[in-house]
C-alpha positions in Angstrom: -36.1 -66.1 47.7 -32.1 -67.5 48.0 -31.4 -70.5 46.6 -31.4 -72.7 48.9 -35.2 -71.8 50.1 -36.2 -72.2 46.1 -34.2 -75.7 46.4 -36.1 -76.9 49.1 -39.5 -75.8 48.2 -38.9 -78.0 44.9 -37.8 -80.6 47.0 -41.0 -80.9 48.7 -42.8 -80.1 45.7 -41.8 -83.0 44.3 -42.6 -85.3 47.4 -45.7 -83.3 47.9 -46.3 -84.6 44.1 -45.2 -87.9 44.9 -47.4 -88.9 47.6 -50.5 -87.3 45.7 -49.6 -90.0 43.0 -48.9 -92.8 45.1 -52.6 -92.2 46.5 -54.0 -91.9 43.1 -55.5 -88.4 43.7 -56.0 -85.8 41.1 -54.2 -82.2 41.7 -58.0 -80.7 42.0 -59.2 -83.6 44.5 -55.7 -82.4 46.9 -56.6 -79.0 46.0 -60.2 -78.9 46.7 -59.2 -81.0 50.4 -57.1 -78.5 51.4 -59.2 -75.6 50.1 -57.1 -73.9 47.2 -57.5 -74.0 43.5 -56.0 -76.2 41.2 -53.4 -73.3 40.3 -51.8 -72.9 43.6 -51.4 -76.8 44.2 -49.3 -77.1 41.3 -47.3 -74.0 42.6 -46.7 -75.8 45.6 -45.8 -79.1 43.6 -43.5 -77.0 41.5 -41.9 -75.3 44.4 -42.7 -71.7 43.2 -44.4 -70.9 46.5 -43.1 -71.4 49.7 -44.3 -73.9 51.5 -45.2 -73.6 55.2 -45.3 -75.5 58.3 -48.9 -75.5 58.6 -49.4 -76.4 55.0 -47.3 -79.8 55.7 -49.4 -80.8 58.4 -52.6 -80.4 56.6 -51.5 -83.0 54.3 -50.0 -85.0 56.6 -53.8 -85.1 58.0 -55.0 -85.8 54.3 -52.3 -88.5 53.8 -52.4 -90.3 57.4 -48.9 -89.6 57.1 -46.5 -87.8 59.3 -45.3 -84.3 58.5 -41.4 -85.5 58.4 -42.3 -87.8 55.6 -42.1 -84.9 53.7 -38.6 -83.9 55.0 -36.9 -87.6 53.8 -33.1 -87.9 54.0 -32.2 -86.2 51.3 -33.6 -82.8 52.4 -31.2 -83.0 55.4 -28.2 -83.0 53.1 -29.3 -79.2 52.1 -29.5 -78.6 55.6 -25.8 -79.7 56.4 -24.6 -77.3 53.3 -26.4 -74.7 54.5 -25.2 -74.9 58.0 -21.4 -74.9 56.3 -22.5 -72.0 54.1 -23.4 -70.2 56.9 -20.1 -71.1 59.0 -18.3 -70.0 56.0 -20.0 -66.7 56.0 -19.4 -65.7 59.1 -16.1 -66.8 58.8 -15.1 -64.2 56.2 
C-alpha cells in the first residue's frame, strides 16, 4: 500500500476510533454491530486494513452520522498533496 493510502487509512482509524469513544461503545460492541471480530476492528482503528466505502457507511448507519463525518477537513489536506504529487509526476 503507498503512503499516502497507509496515511489515510490511519486517519480514519483514528476518527473511526474517536466516534466509537464519544458513544461510549466497546471495540467488541462496534465489532459485533457490524459483524467482524474484535481483531479486525482494531485493524481498522489502527489503519492496517483498508478501509472501504461500504464499510463507512455501515457506521455511518450505526452512528446516525453521515459518512463524510469521517472524511473531516484535515483529510482533504492529503487529498490536495496528492493531487500536487501526482501533477508533479506527470510532470517529470
Amino acid at each position: 500500500m503507498c503512503d499516502f493510502a497507509s496515511n489515510i487509512n490511519i486517519y480514519i482509524g483514528q476518527a473511526i476510533r474517536r466516534e466509537r469513544r464519544k458513544n461510549n461503545m466497546s471495540m467488541n460492541e462496534l465489532a459485533a454491530k457490524i459483524g467482524i471480530s474484535q481483531q479486525q476492528m482494531s485493524r481498522y482503528e489502527l489503519g492496517t486494513v483498508k478501509i472501504t466505502v461500504v464499510f463507512l457507511l455501515q457506521l455511518s448507519v450505526i452512528f446516525n452520522i453521515p459518512a463524510a463525518h469521517f472524511l473531516e477537513e484535515d483529510f482533504f489536506l492529503h487529498i490536495d498533496k496528492l493531487d500536487n504529487f501526482i501533477i508533479y509526476s506527470m510532470n517529470k
